[in-house]
N, C-alpha and C positions, 0 to 999 in steps of 0.2 A: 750497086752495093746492096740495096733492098734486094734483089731478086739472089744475091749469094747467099745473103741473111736467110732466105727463104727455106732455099736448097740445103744449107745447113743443117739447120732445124726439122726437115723434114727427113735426112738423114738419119738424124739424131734418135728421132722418135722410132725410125724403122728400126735401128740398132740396139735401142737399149733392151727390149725386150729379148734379142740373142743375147746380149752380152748378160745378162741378168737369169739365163737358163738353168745355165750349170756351173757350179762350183769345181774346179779341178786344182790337184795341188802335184807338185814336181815329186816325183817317190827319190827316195836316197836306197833305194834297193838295186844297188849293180851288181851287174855278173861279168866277172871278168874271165877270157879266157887264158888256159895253161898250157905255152907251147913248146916245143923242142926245139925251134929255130930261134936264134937270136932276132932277129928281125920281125917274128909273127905273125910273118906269111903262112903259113901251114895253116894247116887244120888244128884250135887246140883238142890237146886231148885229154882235160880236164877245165869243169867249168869252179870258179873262186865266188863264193857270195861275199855279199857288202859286209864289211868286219870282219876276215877271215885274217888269222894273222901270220904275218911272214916275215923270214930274215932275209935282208939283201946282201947276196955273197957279190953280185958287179951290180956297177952303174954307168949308163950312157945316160945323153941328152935325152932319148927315147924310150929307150928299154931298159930292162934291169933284170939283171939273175936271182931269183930270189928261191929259198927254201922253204915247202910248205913244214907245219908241226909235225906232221908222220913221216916228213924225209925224204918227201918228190920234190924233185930241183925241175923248174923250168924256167921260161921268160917272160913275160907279163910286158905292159906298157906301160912308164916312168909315169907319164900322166895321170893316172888311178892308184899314185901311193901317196898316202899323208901320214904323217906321223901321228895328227890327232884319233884318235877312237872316233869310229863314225857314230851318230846319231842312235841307230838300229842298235848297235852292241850297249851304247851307255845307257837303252830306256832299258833292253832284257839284265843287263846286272842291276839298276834299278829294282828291278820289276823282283828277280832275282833275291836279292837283299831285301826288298818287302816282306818279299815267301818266309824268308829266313827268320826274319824280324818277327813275323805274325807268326809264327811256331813257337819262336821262342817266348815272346810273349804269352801264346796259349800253353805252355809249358810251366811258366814261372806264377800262374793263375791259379793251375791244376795245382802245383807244389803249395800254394798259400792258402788253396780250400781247408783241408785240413789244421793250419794252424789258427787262420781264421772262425772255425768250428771250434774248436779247444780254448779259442780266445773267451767266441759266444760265451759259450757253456761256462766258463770261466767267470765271466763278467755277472751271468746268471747267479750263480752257485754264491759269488761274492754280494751281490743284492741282496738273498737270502737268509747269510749271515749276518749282513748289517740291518735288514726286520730284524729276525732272531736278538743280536743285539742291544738295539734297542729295546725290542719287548722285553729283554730281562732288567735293563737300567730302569725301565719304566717299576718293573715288578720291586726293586730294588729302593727306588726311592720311595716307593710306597710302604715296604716295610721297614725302612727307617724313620719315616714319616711313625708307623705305628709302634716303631720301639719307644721312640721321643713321645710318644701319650703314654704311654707303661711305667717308662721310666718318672714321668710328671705325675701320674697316680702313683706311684711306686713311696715318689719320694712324699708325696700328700698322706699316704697312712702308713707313716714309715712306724707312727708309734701308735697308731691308733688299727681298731681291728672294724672290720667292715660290718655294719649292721646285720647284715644277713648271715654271719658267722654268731657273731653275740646272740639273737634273735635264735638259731637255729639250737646253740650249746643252749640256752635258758630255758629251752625244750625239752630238750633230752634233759636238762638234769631235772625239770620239774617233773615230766614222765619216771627217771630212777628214782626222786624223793618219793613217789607216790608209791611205787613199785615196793619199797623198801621198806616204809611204813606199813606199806601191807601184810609185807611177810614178818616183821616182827610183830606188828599185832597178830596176826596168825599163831607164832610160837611162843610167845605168853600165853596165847591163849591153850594153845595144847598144854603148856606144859603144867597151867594151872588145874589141868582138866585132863591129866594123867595122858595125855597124848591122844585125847579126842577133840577132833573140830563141834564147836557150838556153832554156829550160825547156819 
C-alpha cells in the first residue's frame, strides 16, 4: 500500500510540471470541404470556413445538398451543420457592431461640439449680462437712495431759501446800493457844477 502511495506521488510530481507547460484551447475554426459527389469521396473543390452560410436543398443521415450565397450547390457532411451561429461569426458581428457603435458615437460627439460651444459662449455672454445687471440695480438703488436725500432736503426748504443764496443776494445788493449811491452822488454833483466832476 505504502510503496503504491509512493509510486503515485512520485508520478505525480514528474507530471505536473508537463501538465502545467502549456495552455492550449480547442479552436472552433473548421473548414469544411465542398464536393460534387453525394457521398464525399471525391476531391472537394471548394474549401467552406467556420460561419459560412448555407441553404439545405437535401438531407440524409450523413450528407446534405446544400447552396453556397453566390450559387455553388455541392455536398457537405450533415455532421458540421448547426442551425446555431458559430462563435467566430457572433464575436466578428459583435466586433462589427462596436466598429458601428463607436462611429456613431464619434459622430454624434462631432455634431454636439458645436452646439456645445454655442451653449459655452452662451452661458458666457448670459454671466455677463447678469454682472452688467446687477451693476445697474446696484447703480439704481443708489440713485434713489440719493433722490430720497433731495427730495428730504427738498421738502426741508420747501419755504425757506438756503443760506448761501440770502448771503450771496445781500452781496450783491449791498455791492449795487453802493454802486448806485455813487453815481447819484456823482450827478448831483455834476449837475450842481454845470457838468463838471469835483473830486
Amino acid at each position: 500500500m505504502l510503496r503504491h502511495l509512493a509510486v503515485f506521488m512520485a508520478l505525480t510530481l514528474l507530471l505536473s510540471p508537463a501538465a502545467q507547460a502549456e495552455t492550449v484551447y480547442i479552436t472552433d475554426n473548421l473548414r469544411l470541404g465542398l464536393h460534387k459527389l453525394a457521398d464525399t469521396s471525391d476531391r472537394p473543390f471548394r474549401t467552406l470556413e467556420s460561419g459560412t452560410e448555407l441553404e439545405v436543398l437535401e438531407r440524409s443521415r450523413n450528407y446534405a445538398r446544400v447552396r453556397v450565397t453566390d450559387g455553388t450547390v455541392g455536398y457537405v457532411k450533415s455532421a458540421y451543420l448547426v442551425t446555431d451561429k458559430p462563435a467566430r461569426l457572433i464575436v466578428q458581428q459583435t466586433l462589427d457592431e462596436n466598429a458601428r457603435l463607436a462611429a456613431e458615437l464619434a459622430q454624434v460627439k462631432e455634431e454636439l461640439a458645436d452646439p456645445l460651444a454655442q451653449i459655452k459662449s452662451l452661458e458666457e455672454r448670459l454671466a455677463a449680462r447678469r454682472e452688467a445687471a446687477d451693476d445697474a440695480e446696484k447703480l439704481i438703488n443708489d440713485l434713489v437712495a440719493a433722490n430720497d436725500r433731495l427730495e428730504k432736503r427738498s421738502a426741508m426748504y420747501k419755504y425757506n431759501l438756503p443760506w448761501q443764496w440770502v448771503l450771496g443776494t445781500s452781496v450783491v445788493c449791498l455791492l449795487a446800493g453802493f454802486l448806485l449811491s455813487l453815481w447819484l452822488t456823482d450827478h448831483r454833483s455834476r449837475k450842481r457844477h454845470g457838468g463838471f466832476r469835483i473830486h
